[in-house]
N, CA, C and O atoms as CSV, one atom per row, in Angstrom:
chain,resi,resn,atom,element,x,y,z
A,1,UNK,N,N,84.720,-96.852,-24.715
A,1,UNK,CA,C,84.374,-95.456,-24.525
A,1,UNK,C,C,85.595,-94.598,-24.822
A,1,UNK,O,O,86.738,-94.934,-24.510
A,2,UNK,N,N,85.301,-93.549,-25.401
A,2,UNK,CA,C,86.724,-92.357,-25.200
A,2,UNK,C,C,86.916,-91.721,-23.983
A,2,UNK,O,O,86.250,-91.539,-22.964
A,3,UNK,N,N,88.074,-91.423,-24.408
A,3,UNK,CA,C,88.973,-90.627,-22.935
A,3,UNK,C,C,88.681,-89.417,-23.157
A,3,UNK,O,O,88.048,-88.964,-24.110
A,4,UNK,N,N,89.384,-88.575,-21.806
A,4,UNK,CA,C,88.922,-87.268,-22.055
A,4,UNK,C,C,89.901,-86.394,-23.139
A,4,UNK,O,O,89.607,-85.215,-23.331
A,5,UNK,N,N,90.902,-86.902,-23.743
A,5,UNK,CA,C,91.837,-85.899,-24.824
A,5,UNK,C,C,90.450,-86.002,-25.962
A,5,UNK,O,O,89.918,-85.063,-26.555
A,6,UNK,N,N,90.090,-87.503,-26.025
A,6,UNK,CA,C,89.110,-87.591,-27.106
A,6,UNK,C,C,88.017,-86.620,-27.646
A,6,UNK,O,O,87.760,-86.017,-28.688
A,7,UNK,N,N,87.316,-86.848,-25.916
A,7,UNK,CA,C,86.058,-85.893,-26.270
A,7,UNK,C,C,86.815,-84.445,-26.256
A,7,UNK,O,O,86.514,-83.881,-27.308
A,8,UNK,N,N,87.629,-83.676,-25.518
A,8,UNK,CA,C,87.818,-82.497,-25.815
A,8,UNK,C,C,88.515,-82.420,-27.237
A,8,UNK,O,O,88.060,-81.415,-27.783
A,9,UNK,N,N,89.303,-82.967,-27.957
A,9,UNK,CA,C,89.495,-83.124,-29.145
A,9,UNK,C,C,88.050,-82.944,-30.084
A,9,UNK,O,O,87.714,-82.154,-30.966
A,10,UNK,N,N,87.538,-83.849,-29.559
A,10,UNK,CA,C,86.047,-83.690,-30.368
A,10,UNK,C,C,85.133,-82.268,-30.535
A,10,UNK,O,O,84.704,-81.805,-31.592
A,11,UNK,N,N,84.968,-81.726,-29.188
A,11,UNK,CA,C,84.220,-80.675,-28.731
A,11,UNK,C,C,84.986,-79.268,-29.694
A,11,UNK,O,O,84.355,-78.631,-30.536
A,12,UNK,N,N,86.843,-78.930,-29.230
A,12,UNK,CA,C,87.245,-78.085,-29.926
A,12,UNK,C,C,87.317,-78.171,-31.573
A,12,UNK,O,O,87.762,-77.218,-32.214
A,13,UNK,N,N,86.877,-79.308,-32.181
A,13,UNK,CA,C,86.718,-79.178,-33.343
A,13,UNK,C,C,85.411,-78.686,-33.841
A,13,UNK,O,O,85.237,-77.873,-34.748
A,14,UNK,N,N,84.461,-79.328,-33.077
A,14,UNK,CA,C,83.262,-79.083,-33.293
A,14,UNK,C,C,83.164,-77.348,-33.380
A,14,UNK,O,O,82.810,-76.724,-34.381
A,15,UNK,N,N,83.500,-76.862,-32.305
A,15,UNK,CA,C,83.571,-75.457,-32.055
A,15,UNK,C,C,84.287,-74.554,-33.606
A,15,UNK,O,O,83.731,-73.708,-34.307
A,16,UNK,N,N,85.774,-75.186,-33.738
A,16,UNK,CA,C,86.166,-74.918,-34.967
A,16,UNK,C,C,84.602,-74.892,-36.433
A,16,UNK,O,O,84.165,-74.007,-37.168
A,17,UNK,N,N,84.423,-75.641,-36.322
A,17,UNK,CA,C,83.888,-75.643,-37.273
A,17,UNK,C,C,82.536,-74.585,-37.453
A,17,UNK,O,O,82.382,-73.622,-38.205
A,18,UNK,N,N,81.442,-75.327,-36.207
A,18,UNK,CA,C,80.776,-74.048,-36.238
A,18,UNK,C,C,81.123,-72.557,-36.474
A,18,UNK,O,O,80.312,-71.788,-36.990
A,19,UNK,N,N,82.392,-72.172,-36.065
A,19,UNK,CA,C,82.969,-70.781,-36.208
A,19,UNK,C,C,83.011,-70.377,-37.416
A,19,UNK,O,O,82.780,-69.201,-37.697
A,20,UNK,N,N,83.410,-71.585,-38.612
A,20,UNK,CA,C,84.181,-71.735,-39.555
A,20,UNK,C,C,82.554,-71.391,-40.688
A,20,UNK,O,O,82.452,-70.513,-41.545
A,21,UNK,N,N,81.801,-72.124,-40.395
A,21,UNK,CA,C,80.551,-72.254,-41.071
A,21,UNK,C,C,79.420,-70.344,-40.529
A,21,UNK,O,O,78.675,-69.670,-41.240
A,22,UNK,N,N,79.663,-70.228,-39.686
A,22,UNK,CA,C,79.297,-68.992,-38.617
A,22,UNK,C,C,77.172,-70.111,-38.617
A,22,UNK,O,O,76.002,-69.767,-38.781
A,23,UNK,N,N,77.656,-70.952,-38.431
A,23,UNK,CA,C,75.861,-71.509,-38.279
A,23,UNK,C,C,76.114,-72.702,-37.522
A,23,UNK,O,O,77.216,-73.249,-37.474
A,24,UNK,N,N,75.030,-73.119,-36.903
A,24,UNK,CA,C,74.483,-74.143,-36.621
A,24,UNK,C,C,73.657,-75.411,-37.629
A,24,UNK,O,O,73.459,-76.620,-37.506
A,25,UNK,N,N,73.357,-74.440,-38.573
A,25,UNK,CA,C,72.208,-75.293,-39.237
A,25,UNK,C,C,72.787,-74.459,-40.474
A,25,UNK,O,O,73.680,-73.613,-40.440
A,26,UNK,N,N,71.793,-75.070,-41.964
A,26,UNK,CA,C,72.159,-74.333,-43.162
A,26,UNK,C,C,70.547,-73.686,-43.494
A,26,UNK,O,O,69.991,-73.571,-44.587
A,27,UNK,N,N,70.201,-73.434,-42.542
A,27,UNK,CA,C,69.021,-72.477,-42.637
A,27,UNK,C,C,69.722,-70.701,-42.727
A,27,UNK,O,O,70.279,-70.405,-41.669
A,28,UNK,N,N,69.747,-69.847,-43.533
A,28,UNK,CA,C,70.107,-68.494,-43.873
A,28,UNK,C,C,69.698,-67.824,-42.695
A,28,UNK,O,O,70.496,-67.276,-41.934
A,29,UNK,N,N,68.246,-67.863,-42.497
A,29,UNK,CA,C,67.828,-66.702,-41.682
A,29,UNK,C,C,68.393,-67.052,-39.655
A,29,UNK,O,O,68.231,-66.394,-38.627
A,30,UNK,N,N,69.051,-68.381,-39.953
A,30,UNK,CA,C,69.832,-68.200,-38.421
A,30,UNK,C,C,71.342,-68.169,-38.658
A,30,UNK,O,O,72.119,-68.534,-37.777
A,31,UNK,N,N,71.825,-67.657,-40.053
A,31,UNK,CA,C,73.181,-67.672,-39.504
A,31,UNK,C,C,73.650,-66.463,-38.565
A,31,UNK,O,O,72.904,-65.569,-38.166
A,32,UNK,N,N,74.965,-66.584,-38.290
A,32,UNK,CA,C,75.636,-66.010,-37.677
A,32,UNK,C,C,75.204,-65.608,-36.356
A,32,UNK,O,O,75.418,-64.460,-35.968
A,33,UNK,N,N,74.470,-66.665,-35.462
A,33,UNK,CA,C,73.844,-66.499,-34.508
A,33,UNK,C,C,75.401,-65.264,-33.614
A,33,UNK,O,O,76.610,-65.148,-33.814
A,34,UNK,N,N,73.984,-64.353,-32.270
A,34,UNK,CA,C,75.519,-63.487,-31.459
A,34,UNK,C,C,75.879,-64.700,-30.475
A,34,UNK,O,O,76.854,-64.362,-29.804
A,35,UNK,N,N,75.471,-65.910,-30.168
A,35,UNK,CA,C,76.583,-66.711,-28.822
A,35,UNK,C,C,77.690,-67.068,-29.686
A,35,UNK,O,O,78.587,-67.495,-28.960
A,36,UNK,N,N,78.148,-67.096,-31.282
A,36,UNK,CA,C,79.008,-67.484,-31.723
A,36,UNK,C,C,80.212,-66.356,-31.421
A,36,UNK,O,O,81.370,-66.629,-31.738
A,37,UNK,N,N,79.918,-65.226,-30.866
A,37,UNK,CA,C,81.077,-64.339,-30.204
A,37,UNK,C,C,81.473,-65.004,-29.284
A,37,UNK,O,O,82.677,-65.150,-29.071
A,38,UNK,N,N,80.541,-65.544,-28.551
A,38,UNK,CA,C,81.253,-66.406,-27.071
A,38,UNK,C,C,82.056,-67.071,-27.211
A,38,UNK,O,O,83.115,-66.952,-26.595
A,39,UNK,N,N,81.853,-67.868,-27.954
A,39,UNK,CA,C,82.514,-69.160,-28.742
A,39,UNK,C,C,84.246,-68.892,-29.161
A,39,UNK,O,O,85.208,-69.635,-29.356
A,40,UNK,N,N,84.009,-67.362,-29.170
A,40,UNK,CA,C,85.852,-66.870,-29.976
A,40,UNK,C,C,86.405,-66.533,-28.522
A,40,UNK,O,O,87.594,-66.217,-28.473
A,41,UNK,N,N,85.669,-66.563,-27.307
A,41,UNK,CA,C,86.816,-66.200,-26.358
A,41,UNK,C,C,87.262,-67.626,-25.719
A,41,UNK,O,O,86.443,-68.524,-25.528
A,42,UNK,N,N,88.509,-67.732,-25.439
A,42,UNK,CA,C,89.253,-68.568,-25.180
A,42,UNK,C,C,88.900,-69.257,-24.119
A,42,UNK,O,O,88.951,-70.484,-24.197
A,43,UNK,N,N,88.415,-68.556,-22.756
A,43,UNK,CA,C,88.351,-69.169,-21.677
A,43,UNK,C,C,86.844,-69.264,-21.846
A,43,UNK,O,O,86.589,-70.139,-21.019
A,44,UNK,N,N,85.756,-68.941,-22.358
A,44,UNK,CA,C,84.956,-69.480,-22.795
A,44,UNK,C,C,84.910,-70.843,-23.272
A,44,UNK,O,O,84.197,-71.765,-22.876
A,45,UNK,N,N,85.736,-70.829,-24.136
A,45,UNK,CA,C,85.541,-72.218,-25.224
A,45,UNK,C,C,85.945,-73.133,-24.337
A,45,UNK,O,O,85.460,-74.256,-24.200
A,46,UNK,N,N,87.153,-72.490,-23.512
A,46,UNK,CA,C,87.863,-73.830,-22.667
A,46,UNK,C,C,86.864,-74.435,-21.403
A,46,UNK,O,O,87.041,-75.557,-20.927
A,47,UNK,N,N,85.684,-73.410,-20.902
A,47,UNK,CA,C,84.523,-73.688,-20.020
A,47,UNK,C,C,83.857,-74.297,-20.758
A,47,UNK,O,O,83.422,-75.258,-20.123
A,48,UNK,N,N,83.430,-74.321,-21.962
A,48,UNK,CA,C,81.832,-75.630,-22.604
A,48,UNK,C,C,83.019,-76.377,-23.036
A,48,UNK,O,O,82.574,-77.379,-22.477
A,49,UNK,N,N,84.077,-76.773,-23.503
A,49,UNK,CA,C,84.688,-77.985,-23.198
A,49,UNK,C,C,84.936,-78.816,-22.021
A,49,UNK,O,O,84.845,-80.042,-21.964
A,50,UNK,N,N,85.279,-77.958,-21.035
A,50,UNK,CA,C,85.486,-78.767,-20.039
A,50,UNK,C,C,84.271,-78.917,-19.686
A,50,UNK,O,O,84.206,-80.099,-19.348
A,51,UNK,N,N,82.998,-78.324,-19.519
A,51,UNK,CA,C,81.733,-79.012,-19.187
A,51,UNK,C,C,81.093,-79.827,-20.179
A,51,UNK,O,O,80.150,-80.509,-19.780
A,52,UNK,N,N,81.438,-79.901,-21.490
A,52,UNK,CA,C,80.668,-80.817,-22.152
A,52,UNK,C,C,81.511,-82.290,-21.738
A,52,UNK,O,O,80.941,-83.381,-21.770
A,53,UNK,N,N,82.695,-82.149,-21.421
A,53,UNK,CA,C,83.981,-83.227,-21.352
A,53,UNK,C,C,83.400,-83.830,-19.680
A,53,UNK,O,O,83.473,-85.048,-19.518
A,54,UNK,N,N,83.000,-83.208,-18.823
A,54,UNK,CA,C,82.811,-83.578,-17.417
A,54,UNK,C,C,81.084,-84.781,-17.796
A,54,UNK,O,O,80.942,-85.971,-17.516
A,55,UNK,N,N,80.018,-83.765,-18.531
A,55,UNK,CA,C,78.879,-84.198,-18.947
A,55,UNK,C,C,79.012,-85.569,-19.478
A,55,UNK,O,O,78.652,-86.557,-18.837
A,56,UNK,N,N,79.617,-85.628,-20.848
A,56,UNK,CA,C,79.819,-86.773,-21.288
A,56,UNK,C,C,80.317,-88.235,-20.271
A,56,UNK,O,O,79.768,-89.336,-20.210
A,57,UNK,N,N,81.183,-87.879,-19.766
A,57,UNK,CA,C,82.252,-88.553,-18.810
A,57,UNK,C,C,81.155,-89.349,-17.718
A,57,UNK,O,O,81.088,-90.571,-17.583
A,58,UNK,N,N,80.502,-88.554,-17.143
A,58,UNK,CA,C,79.658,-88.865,-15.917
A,58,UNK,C,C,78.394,-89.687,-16.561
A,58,UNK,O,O,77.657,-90.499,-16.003
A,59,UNK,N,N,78.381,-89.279,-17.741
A,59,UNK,CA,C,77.085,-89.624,-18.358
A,59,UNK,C,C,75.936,-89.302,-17.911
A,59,UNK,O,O,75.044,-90.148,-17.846
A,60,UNK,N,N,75.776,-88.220,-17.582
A,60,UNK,CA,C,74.424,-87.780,-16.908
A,60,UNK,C,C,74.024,-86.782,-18.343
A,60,UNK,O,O,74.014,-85.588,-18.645
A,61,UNK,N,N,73.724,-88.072,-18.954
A,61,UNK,CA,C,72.439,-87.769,-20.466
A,61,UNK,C,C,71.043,-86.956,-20.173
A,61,UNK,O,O,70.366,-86.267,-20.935
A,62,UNK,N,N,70.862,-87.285,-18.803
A,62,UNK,CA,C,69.447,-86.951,-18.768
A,62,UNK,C,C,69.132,-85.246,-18.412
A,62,UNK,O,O,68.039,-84.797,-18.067
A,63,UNK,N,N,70.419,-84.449,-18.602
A,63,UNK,CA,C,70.148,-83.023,-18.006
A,63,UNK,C,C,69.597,-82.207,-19.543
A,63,UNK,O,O,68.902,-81.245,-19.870
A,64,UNK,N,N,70.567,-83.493,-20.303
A,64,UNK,CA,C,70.632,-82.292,-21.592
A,64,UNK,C,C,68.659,-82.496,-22.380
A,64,UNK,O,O,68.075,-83.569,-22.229
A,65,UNK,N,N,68.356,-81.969,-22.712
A,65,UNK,CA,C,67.130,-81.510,-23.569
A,65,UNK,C,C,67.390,-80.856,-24.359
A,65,UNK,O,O,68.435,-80.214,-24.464
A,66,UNK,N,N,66.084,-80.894,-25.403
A,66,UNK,CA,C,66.257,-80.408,-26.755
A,66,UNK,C,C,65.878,-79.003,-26.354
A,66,UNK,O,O,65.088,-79.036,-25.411
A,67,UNK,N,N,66.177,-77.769,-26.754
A,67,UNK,CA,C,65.938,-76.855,-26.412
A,67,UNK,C,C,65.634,-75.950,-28.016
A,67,UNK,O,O,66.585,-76.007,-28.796
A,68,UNK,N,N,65.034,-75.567,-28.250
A,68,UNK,CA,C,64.408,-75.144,-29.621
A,68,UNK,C,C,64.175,-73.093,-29.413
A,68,UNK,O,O,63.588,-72.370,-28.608
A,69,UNK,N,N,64.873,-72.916,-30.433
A,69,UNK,CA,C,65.247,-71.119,-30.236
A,69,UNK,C,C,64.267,-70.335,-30.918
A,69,UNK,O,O,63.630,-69.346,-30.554
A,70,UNK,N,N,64.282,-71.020,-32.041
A,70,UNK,CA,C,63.514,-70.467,-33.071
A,70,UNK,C,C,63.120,-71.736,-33.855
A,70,UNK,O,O,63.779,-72.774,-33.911
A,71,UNK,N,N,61.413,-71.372,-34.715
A,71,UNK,CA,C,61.524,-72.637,-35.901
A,71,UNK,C,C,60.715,-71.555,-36.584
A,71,UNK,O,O,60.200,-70.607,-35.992
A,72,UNK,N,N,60.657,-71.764,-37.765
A,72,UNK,CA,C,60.005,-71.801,-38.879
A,72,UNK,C,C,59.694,-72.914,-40.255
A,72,UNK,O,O,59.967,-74.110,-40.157
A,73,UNK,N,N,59.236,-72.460,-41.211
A,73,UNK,CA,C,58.510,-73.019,-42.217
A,73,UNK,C,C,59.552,-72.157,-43.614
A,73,UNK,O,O,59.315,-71.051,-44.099
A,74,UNK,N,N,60.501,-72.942,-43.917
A,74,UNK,CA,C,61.539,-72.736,-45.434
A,74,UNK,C,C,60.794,-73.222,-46.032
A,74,UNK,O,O,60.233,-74.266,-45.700
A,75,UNK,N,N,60.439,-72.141,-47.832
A,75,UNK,CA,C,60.173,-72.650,-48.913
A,75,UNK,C,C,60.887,-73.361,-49.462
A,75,UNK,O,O,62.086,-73.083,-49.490
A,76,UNK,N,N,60.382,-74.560,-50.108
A,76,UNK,CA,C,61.414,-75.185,-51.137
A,76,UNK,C,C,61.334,-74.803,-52.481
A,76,UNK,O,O,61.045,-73.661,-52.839
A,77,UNK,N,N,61.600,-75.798,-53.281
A,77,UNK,CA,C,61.634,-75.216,-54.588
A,77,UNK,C,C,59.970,-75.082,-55.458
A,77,UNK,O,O,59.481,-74.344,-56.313
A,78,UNK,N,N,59.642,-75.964,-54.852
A,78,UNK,CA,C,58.355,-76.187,-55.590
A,78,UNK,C,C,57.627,-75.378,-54.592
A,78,UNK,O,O,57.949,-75.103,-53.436
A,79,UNK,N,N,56.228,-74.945,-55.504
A,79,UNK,CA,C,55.163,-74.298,-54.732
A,79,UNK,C,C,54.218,-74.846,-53.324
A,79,UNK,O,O,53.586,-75.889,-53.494
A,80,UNK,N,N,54.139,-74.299,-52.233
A,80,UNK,CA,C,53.432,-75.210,-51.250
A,80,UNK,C,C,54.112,-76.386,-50.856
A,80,UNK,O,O,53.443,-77.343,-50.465
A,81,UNK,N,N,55.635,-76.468,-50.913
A,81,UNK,CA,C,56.584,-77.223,-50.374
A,81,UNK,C,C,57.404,-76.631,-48.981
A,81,UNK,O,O,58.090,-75.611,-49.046
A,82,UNK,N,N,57.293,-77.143,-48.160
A,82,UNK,CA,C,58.262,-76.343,-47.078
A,82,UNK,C,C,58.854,-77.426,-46.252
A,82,UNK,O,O,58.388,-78.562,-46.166
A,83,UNK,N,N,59.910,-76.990,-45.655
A,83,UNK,CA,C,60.755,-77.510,-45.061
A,83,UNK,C,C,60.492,-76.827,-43.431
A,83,UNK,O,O,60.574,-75.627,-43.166
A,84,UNK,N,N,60.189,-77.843,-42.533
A,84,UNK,CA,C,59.986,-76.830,-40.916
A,84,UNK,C,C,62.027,-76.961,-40.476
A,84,UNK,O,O,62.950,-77.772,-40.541
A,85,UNK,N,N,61.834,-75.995,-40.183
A,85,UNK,CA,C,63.504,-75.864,-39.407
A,85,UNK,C,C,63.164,-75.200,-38.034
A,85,UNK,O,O,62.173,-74.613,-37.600
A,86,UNK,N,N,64.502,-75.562,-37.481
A,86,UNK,CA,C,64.140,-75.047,-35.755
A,86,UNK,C,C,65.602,-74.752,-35.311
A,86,UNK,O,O,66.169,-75.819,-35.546
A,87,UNK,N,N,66.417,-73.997,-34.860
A,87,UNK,CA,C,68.028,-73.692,-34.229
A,87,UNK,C,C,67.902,-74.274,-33.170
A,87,UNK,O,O,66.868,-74.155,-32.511
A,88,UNK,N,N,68.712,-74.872,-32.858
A,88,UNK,CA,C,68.738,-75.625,-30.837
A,88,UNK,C,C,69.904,-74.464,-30.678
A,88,UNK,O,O,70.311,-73.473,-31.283
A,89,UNK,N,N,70.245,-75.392,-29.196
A,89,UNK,CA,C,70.911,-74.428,-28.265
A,89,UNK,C,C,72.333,-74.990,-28.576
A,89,UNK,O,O,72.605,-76.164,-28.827
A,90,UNK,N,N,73.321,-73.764,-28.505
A,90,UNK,CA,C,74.422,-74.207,-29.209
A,90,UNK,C,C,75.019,-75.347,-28.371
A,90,UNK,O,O,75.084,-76.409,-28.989
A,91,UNK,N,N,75.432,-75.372,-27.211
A,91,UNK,CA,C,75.916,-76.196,-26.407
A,91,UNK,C,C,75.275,-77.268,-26.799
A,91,UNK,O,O,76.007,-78.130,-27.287
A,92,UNK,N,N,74.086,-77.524,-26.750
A,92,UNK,CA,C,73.638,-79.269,-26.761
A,92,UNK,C,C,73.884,-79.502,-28.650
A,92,UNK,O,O,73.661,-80.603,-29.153
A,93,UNK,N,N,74.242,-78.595,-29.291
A,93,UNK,CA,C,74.778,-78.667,-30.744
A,93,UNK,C,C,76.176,-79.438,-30.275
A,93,UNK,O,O,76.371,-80.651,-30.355
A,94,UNK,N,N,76.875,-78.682,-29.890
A,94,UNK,CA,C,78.454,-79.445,-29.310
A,94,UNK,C,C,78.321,-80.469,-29.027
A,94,UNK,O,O,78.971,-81.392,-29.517
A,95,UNK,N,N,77.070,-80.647,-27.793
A,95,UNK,CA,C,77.483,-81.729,-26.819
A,95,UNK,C,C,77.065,-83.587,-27.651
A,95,UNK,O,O,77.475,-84.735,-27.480
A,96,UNK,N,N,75.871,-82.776,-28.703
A,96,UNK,CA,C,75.123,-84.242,-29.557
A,96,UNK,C,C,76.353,-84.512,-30.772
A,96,UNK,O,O,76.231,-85.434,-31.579
C-alpha cells in the first residue's frame, strides 16, 4: 500500500492537472466547471487532500458514490452516432 506523502503527492497532482486542463472530462460543454475556483485556494486544496489522504488511508471505500452532475448525448462524427457523457463530482474525480 502507499504512504501518506504518496497519496498526497498523488491527490496534489491530480489537482494540478485538472487546473491545468480547466476540465474534468474532454466533453466542451463542461469545461471550466466554477468548483475549479475552489480548487486555486490553498487551504482548500490542502482540506480535499488531507480528506481524500485520511479516506484512502482508513479505507472506508464505501462512503464514496458515483455522483453524476450533468449527462448528456455528444454527436459524433457520423450521423445518429452519439456518445452519452456525464461530469461526476470533482472530489470523487481526485479521490478515483
Amino acid at each position: 500500500m502507499f504512504g501518506t506523502m504518496e497519496i498526497k503527492s498523488a491527490c496534489k497532482r491530480a489537482i494540478r492537472n485538472i487546473l491545468y486542463v480547466k476540465n474534468v472530462t474532454d466533453v466542451v460543454i463542461f469545461e471550466d466547471p466554477f468548483e475549479l475556483e475552489f480548487l486555486k485556494d490553498q487551504s482548500f486544496k490542502n482540506e480535499i487532500v488531507n480528506k481524500i489522504t485520511s479516506d484512502i488511508e482508513s479505507q472506508k471505500f464505501e462512503k464514496i458514490h458515483l455522483k453524476t452532475y450533468g449527462k448528456i448525448l455528444m454527436p459524433k462524427k457520423q450521423p445518429a452516432n452519439y456518445r452519452f457523457c456525464s461530469m461526476i463530482d470533482i472530489y470523487e474525480e481526485l479521490f478515483f
